[in-house]
C-alpha positions in Angstrom: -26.3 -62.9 9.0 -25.6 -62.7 12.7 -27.5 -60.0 14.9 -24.0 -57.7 15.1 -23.8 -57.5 11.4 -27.1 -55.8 10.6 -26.3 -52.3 10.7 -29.2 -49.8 11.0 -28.8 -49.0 7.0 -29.2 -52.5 6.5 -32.2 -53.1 8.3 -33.4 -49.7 6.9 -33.2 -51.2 3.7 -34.9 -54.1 4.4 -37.9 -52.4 6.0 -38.1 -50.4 3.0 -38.2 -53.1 0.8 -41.1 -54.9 2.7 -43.0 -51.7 2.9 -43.0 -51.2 -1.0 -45.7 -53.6 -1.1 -48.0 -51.3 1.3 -46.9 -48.3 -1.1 -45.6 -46.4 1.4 -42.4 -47.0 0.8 -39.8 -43.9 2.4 -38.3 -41.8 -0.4 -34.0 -41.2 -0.1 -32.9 -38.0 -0.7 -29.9 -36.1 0.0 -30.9 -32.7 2.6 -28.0 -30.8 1.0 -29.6 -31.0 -2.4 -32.3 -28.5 -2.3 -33.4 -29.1 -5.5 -34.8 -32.0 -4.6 -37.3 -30.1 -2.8 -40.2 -27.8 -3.6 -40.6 -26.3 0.4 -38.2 -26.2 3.1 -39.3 -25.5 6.7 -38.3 -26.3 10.1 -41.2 -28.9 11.1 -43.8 -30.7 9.0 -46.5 -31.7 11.1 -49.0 -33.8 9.2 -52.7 -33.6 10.7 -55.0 -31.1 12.0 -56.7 -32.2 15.0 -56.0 -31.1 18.6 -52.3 -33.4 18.6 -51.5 -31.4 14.7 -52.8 -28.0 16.0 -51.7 -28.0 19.3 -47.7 -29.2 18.3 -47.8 -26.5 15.4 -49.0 -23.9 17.6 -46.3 -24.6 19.9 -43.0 -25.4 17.7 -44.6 -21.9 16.0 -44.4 -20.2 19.4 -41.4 -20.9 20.1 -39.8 -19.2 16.9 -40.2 -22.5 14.3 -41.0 -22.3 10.8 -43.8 -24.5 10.3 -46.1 -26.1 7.7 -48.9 -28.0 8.5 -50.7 -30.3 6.3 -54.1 -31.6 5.7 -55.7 -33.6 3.2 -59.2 -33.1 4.2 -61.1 -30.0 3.0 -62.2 -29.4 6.2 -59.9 -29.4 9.6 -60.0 -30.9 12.9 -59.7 -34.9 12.0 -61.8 -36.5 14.6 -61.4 -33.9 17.3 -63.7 -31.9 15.4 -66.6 -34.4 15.9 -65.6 -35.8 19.4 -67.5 -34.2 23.0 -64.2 -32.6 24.0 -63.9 -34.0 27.2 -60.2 -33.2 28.5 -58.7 -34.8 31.5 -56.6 -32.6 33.7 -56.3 -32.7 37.6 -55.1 -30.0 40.2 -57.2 -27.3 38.3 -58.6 -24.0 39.6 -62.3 -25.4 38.5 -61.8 -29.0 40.2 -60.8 -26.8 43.3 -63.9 -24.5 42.9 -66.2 -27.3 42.5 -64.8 -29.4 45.7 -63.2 -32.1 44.0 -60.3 -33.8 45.6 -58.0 -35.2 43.3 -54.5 -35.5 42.3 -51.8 -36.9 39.6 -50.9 -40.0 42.1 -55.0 -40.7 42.0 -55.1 -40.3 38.4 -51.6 -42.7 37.2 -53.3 -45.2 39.9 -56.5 -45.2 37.7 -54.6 -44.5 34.4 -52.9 -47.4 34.9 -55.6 -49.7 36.1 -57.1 -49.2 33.1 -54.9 -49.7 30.9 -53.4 -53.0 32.4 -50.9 -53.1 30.0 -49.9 -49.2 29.4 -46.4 -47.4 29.2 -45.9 -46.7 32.8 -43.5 -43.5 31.6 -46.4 -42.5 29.3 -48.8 -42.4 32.1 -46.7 -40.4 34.6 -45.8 -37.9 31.5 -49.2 -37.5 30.9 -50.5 -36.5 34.6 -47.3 -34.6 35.1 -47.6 -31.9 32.2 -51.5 -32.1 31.9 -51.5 -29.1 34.6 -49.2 -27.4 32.7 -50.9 -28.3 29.2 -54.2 -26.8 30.9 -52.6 -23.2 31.5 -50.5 -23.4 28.4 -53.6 -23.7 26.6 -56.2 -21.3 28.8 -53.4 -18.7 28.9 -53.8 -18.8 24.5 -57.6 -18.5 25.3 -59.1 -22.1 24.9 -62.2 -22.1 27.3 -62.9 -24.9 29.5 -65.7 -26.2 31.0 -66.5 -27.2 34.7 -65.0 -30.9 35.4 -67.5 -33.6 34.9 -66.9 -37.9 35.4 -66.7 -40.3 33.0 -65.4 -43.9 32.2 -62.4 -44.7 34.6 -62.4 -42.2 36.7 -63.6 -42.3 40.4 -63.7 -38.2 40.6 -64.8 -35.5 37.8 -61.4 -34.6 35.8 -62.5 -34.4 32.8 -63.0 -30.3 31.8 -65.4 -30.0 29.0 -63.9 -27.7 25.8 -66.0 -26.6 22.4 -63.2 -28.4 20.4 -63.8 -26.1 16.9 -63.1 -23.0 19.6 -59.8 -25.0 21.1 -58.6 -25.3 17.2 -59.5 -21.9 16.5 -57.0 -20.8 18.9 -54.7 -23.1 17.9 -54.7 -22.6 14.0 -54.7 -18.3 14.6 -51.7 -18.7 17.0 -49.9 -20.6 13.9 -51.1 -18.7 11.4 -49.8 -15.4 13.1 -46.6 -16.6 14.0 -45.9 -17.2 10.1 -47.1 -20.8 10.0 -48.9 -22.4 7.4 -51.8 -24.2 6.8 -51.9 -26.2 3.5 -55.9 -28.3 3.3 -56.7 -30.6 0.5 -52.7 -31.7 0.5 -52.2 -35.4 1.9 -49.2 -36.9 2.7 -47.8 -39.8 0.8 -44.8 -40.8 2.0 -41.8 -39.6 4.4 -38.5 -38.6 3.1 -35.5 -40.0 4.6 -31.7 -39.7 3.9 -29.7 -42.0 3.7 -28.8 -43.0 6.9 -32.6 -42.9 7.6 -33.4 -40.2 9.1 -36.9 -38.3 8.0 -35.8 -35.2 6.3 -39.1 -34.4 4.6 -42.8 -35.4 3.6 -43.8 -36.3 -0.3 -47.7 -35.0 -0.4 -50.1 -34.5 -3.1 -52.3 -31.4 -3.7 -54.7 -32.8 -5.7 -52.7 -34.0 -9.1 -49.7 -31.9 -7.9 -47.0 -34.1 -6.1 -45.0 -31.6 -3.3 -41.9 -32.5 -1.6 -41.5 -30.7 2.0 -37.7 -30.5 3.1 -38.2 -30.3 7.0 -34.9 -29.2 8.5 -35.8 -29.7 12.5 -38.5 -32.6 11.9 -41.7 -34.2 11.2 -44.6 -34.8 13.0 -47.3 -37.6 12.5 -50.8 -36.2 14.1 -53.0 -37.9 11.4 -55.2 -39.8 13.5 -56.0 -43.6 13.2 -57.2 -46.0 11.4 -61.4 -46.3 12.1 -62.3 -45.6 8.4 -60.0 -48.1 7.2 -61.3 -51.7 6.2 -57.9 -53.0 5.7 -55.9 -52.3 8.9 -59.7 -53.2 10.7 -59.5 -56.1 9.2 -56.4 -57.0 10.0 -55.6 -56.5 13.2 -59.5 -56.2 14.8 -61.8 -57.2 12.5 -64.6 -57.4 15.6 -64.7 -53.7 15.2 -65.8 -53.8 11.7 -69.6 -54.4 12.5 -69.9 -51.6 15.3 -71.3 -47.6 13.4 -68.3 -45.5 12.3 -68.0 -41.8 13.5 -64.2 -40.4 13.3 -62.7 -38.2 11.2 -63.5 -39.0 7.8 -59.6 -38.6 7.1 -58.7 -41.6 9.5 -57.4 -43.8 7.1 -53.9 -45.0 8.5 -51.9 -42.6 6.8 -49.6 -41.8 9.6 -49.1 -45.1 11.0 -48.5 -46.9 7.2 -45.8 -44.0 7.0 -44.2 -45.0 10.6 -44.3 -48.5 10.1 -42.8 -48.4 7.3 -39.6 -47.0 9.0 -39.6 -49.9 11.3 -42.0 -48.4 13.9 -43.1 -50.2 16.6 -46.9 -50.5 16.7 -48.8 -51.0 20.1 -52.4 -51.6 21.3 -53.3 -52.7 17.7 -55.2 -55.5 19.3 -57.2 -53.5 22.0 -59.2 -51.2 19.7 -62.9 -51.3 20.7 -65.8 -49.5 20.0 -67.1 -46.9 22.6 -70.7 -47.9 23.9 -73.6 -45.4 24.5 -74.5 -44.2 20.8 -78.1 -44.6 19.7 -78.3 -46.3 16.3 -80.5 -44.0 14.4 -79.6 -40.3 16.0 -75.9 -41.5 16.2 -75.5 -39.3 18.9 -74.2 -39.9 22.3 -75.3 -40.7 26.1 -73.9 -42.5 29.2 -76.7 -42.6 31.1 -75.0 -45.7 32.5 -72.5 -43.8 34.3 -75.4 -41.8 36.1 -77.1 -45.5 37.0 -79.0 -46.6 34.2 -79.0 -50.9 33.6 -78.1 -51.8 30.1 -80.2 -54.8 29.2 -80.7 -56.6 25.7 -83.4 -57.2 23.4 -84.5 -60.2 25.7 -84.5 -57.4 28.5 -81.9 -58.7 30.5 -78.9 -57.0 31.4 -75.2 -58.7 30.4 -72.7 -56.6 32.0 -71.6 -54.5 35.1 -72.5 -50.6 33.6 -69.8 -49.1 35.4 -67.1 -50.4 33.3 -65.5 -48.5 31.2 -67.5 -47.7 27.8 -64.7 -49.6 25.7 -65.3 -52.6 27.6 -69.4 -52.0 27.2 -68.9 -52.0 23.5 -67.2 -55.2 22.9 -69.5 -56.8 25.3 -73.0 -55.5 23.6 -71.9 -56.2 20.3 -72.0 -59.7 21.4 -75.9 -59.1 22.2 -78.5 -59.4 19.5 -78.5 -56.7 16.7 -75.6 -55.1 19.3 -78.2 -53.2 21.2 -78.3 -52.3 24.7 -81.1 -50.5 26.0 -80.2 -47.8 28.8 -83.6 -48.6 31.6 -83.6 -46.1 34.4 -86.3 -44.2 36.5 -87.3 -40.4 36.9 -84.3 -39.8 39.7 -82.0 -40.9 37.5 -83.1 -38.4 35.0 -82.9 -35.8 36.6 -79.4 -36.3 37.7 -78.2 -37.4 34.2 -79.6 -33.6 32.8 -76.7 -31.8 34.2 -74.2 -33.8 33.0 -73.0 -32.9 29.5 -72.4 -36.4 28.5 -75.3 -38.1 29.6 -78.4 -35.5 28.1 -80.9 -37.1 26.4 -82.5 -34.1 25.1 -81.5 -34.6 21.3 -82.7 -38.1 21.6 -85.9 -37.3 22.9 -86.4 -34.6 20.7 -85.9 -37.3 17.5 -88.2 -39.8 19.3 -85.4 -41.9 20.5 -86.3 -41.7 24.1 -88.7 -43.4 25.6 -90.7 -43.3 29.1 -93.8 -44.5 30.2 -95.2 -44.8 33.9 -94.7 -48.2 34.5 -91.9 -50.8 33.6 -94.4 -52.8 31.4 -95.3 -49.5 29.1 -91.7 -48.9 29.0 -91.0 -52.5 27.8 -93.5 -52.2 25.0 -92.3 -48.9 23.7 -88.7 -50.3 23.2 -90.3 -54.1 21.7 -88.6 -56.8 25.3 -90.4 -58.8 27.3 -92.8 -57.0 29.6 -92.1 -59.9 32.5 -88.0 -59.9 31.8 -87.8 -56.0 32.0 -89.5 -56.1 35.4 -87.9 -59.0 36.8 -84.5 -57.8 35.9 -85.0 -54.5 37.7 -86.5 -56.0 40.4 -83.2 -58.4 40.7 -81.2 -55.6 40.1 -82.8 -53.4 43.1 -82.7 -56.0 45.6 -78.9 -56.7 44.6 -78.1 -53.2 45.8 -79.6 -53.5 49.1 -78.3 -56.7 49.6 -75.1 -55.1 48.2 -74.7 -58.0 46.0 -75.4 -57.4 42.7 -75.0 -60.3 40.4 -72.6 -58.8 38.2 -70.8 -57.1 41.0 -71.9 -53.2 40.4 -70.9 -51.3 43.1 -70.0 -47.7 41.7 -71.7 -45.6 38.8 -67.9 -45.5 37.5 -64.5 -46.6 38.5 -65.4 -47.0 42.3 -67.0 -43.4 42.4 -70.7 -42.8 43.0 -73.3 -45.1 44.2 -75.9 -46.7 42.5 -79.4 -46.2 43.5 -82.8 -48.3 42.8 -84.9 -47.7 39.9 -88.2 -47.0 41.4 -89.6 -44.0 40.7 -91.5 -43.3 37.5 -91.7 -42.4 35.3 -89.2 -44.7 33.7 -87.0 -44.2 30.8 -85.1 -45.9 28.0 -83.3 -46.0 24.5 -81.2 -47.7 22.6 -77.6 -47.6 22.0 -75.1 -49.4 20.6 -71.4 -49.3 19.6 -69.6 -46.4 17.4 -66.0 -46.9 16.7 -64.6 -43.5 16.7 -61.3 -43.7 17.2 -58.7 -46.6 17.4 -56.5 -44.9 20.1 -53.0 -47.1 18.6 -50.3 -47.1 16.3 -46.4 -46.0 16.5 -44.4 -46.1 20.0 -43.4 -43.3 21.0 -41.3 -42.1 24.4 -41.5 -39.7 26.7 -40.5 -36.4 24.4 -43.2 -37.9 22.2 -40.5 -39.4 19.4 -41.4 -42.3 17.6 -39.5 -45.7 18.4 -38.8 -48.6 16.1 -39.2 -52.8 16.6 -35.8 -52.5 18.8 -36.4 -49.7 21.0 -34.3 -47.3 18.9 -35.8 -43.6 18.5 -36.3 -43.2 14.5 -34.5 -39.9 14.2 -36.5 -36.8 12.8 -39.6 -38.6 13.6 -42.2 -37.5 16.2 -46.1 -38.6 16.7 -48.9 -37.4 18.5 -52.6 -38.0 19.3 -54.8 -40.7 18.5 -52.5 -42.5 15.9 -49.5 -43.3 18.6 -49.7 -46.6 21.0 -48.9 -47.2 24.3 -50.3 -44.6 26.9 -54.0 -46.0 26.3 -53.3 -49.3 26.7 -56.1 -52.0 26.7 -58.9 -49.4 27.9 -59.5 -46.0 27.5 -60.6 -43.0 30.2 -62.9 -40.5 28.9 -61.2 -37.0 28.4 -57.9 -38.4 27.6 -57.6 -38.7 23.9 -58.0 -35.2 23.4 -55.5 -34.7 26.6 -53.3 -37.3 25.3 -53.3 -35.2 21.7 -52.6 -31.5 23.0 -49.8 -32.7 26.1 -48.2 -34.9 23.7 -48.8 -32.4 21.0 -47.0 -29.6 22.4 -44.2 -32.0 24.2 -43.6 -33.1 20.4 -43.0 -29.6 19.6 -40.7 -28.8 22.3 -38.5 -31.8 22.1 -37.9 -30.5 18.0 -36.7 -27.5 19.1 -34.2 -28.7 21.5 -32.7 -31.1 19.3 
């Protein structure tokens, strides 16, 4: 069959057929039969986390019918258990706090991140996050003062409690006449038959549901980091690293998409974030305040200021995938007023250690007493030299400068790699709708959040997954209503 003769049924039909073997498989259905539905509504958006909660809220807000479902018992997906960090620049609290910045700064660091990101994403992104930022303070989500983090040369990224950001979300919906089903996963999308999605099949419990959505659908389920099979398949490195997402993470959303044709990008560049101790599994990027990361035989492997992605595919190559965090009293002290980088819960679980001298220290943590100190010493007279041998010359992305670690007493702990979030899936466009293998928009179909591909690209800034959710989020919403 030449190229001309495959007409978008056809190859509808085919993907179909090839999906049945993932079971997820799109149902036909005729729209004008409503007895082939249990619900109708205007939008179905599948997920609760800030992308879910934020495009419901808006799509409700501007006079939608929507139903929103979950299949977890408890909301939020992995924004629930993630810092919150939310990048935005131009705000009233950057300007309060001194910070220079601006949205041709940010694409320029988005971008050189990314390496291989969509350049339209990018722009979208630090054109509406300004907006996003009002949108969201004017509902009543409270924001924190702007803090620094991987990839970014100045603070952007504005701390929020994330269960307080859904709260507002989730009330707004529910009092505009939204709905909120939990324990009800989705199964498969609907579709006519000229395949466009006209619905959700979902399950509440043993109860199968079909969800007519007259306006459209919209995937917010989050990715794949609980699942083994799409790990394995398309990055099986990150199997080894902890697991921290959303317990609901399973793929859901992108098995759904893909089976529609979707394209799916960034698949290969998922990586584990760096800077979780193994037994607290909590967080801290001391690194990004100038702590050295060295390994088990006390030597460090890797410039610290890269970005925390990067740090976790490079320690899991280290022995047991440890890298101990090594830095002195000054360090400390800075790293305690940043929100990221505390070390209180660690220290109160016996998971930070300090001693007077680098050769305590070493013994606390189990390296080489002589390695430990000759690595810091190395590492001190590459900054003064301003050659350090594996090129440091920032805290992170070309902001800050590093500073000796002299003064004790010294600190350390362990950390290691947590896969969180897999930050790919489904191309989408600009207005956030999801795109197939040819660069066609798959009609009814939007995506959101963590689950979409192509703004991320091969690395990922701090603060923008959770930006990346609520800007696309509410742009989702707005493009259904306009169509």
């Amino acid at each position: 069959m030449h190229a001309k003769d495959l007409t978008r049924r056809t190859l509808f039909k085919r993907t179909a057929a090839v999906s049945a073997m993932a079971g997820f498989m799109p149902l036909v259905a005729d729209a004008k039969d409503a007895a082939a539905f249990d619900v109708e509504t205007d939008v179905v958006v599948i997920g609760t986390g800030a992308a879910g909660s934020s495009a419901a809220a808006r799509a409700a807000e501007l006079g939608l019918k929507v139903v929103v479902l979950e299949k977890m018992r408890v909301a939020g997906g992995s924004t629930a258990v993630c810092n919150g960090g939310f990048c935005i620049c131009g705000t009233d609290l950057q300007e309060k706090a001194g910070i220079k910045d601006s949205p041709e700064l940010f694409e320029r660091e988005l971008l050189a991140m990314g390496k291989v990101n969509d350049p339209a994403l990018v722009r979208t992104f630090v054109t509406k996050c300004l907006d996003t930022y009002h949108w969201a303070k004017g509902l009543g989500v409270e924001f924190g003062a702007p803090t620094t983090g991987a990839g970014m040369s100045v603070p952007r990224q504005h701390m929020t409690k994330t269960s307080q950001m859904l709260g507002v979300f989730h009330d707004l919906i529910r009092a505009k006449g939204g709905e909120i089903r939990m324990n009800t996963a989705a199964r498969r999308l609907i579709t006519d038959a000229d395949g466009k999605v006209i619905g959700v099949e979902a399950a509440a419990g043993k109860k199968a549901l079909r969800i007519r959505a007259k306006k459209g659908v919209v995937i917010a389920a989050g990715g794949w980091a609980r699942s083994e099979d799409l790990l394995r398949r398309f990055t099986p490195a990150a199997e080894k690293a902890l697991k921290l997402g959303g317990l609901g993470n399973t793929g859901d959303g992108t098995k759904m998409a893909w089976a529609l044709g979707a394209d799916l990008l960034d698949v290969s560049y998922t990586k584990a974030t760096y800077g979780f101790n193994p037994k607290t599994q909590t967080s801290a990027f001391v690194m990004y305040n100038g702590a050295v990361i060295v390994n088990k035989k006390g030597e460090r492997f890797a410039d610290e200021s890269r970005p925390y992605k990067e740090l976790g595919e490079l320690v899991m190559q280290e022995p047991d995938g440890i890298g101990y965090q090594v830095y002195d009293a000054a360090i400390h002290a800075e790293a305690q007023k940043d929100p990221l980088a505390k070390t209180d819960y660690l220290k109160k679980n016996g998971e930070l250690f300090e001693a007077d001298t680098l050769e305590a220290l070493a013994g606390k943590i189990g390296v080489p007493a002589d390695a430990l100190v000759r690595t810091v010493k190395a590492y001190n007279e590459g900054l003064a030299k301003g050659a350090d041998a594996f090129g440091r010359t920032s805290l992170s992305a070309g902001g800050g400068k590093p500073q000796p670690i002299t003064k004790a007493p010294f600190y350390a702990f362990a950390a290691t790699a947590c896969l969180l979030s897999t930050y790919c899936g489904p191309k989408i466009d600009t207005e956030a709708r999801v795109v197939n293998i040819f660069g066609e928009v798959i009609p009814g179909l939007w995506a959101a959040g963590e689950g979409t591909g192509g703004f991320h690209g091969a690395a990922y800034m701090s603060g923008t997954s959770v930006g990346k959710a609520v800007i696309f989020g509410k742009i989702a919403a707005e493009s259904i209503a306009k169509a």
